[in-house]
N, C-alpha and C positions, 0 to 999 in steps of 0.2 A: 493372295496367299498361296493358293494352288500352282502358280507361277514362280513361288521362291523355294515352293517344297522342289517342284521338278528341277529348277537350278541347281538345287543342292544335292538334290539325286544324282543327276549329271555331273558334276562335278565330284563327288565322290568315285563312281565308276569310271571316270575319267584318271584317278589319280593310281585305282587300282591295278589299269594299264599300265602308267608311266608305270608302276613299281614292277610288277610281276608280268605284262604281259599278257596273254590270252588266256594263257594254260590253267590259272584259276576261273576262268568265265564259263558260266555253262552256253549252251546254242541260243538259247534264249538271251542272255545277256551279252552274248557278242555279236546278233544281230540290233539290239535292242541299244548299244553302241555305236553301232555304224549308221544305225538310222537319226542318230543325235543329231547329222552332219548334213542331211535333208530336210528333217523336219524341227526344226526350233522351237514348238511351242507348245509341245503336247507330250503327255508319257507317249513312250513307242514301245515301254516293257508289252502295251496289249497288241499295238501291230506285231511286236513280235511272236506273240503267243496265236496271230492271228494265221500269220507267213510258215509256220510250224505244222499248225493244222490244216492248214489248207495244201500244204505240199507236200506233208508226213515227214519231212526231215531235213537240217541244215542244209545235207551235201545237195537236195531238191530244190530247195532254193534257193542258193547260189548259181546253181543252174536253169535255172527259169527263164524263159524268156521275157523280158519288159512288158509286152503285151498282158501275160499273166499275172505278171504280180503285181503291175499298177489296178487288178480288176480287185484285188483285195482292200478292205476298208479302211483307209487313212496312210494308205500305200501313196499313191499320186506319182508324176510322170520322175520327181525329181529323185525320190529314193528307188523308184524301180530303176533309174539310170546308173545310179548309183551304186548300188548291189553289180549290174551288169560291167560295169567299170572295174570294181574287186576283182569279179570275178575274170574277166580279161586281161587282166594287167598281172593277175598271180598266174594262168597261163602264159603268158609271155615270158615271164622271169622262169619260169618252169622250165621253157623250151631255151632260154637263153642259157639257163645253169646245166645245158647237156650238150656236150660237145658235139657239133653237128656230122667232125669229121674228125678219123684220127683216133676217135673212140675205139678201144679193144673189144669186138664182142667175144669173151670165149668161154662163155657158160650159160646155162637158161636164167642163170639170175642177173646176171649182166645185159642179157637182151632185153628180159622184161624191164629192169630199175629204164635202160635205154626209152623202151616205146613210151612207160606209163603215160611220159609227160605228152606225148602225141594227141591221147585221147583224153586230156583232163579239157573240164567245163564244158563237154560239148553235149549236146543233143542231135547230132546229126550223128550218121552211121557212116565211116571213114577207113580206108587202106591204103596204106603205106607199102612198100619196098625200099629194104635198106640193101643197099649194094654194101660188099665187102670186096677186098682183095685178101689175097691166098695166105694172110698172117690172121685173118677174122677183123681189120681194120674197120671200119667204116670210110668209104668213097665219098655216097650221096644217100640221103634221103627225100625220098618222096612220094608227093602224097597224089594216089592213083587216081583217088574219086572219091565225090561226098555226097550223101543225100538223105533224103528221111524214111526211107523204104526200110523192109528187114532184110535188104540184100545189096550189097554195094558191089560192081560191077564195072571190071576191067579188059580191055583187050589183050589178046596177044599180042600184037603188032607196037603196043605202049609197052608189055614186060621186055619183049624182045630191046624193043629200041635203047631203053632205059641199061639195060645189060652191057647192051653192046657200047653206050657211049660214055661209059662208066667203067668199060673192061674191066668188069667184074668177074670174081673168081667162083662168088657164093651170094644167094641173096637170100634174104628173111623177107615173107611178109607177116602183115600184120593188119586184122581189123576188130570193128567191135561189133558189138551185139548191144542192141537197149534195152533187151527183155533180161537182165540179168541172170541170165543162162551162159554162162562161158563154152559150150558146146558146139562142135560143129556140125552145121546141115551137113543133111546128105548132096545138096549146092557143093556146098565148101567142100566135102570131099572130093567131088567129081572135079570142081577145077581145081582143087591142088593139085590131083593125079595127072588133069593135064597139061599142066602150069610146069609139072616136075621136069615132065617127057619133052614140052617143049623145048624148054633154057636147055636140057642133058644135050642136046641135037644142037646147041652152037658151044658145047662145053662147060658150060654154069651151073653149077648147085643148084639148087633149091633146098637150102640147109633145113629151112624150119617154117610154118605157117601157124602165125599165132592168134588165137581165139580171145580176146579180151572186153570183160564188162565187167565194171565197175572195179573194185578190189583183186577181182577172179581172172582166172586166165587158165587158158588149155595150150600146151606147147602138141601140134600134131603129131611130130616125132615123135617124141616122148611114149604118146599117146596110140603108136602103131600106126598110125595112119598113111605112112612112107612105103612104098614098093618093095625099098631094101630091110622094109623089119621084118 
């Protein structure tokens, strides 16, 4: 009996997709969906309720680590993979649907729509440098250094190289923060200032250093943080 209720559960929820899509589901029900597709034979409406509280929010667990969410109850190795698969695979399409090169950057809303996708699903703390030529193009993008510290750390000797093999006019960086603080250290200031000073000393910009976590973002410029504001 319990087994024909849950089928028909499924199958209704199933159909509400086909018609509409997500956008009627709440967090709870479009985890409580995608777990149909791991676990067969049990409501997941309560793992879902489970993965909720236990990480405080969708956008949290989509971002988990496997480790993490298989330690939740009736979680197991094949839905934590699974989640982790979503979530990698809507990163990829993310990073695929932004033009790598060729891209116009010529506003801060333009740079930021550019990075977001850099920094979606990650849990690790990551910087980028976008090389531009002298129209605001994008050349290259790349990614400086990753790690799980609150400070991610680059040489000159990589900004320089990077510049020079990209004869670049202008570069933007860009990293993030996981304390949900878009703010930048007194770190981040000191090597903007001399990140600026270097690249000026072989003729490159350093148009903009952008501060990004979660939804939030700080453009430094913007923000005074430049020599020339």
């Amino acid at each position: 009996m319990d087994e024909n209720i849950h089928a028909g559960h499924r199958d209704r929820l199933k159909e509400r997709f086909d018609e509409n899509g997500l956008k009627a589901f709440s967090d709870i029900e479009a985890l409580e969906l995608l777990l149909f597709y791991a676990i067969p034979r049990c409501s997941t409406n309560e793992i879902a309720h489970r993965l909720i509280d236990r990480f405080g929010s969708f956008k949290n667990v989509m971002e988990a680590d496997a480790s993490e969410l298989s330690l939740v109850k009736g979680v197991g190795e094949n839905a934590a993979r699974l989640i982790r698969i979503v979530s990698a695979m809507n990163a990829r399409y993310l990073a695929a649907n932004r033009r790598t090169k060729g891209s116009i950057l010529g506003s801060t809303e333009s740079m930021v729509e550019y990075m977001y996708p850099l920094f979606a699903y990650t849990r690790d703390e990551l910087a980028f440098a976008i090389c531009l030529n002298g129209a605001g193009a994008v050349i290259g993008c790349h990614e400086l250094s990753k790690g799980m510290s609150n400070k991610v750390e680059f040489s000159a000797r990589q900004i320089i190289s990077l510049a020079l093999r990209d004869n670049a006019i202008y570069m933007i960086l860009a990293h993030n923060h996981l304390n949900d603080i878009a703010l930048p250290s007194k770190a981040d200031v000191a090597s903007t200032k001399a990140i600026e000073e270097l690249l000026g000393s072989i003729g490159v910009c350093l148009f903009d250093h952008f501060i990004i976590s979660g939804n939030e973002y700080v453009s430094m410029r913007e923000s005074g943080f430049f020599k020339d504001e």
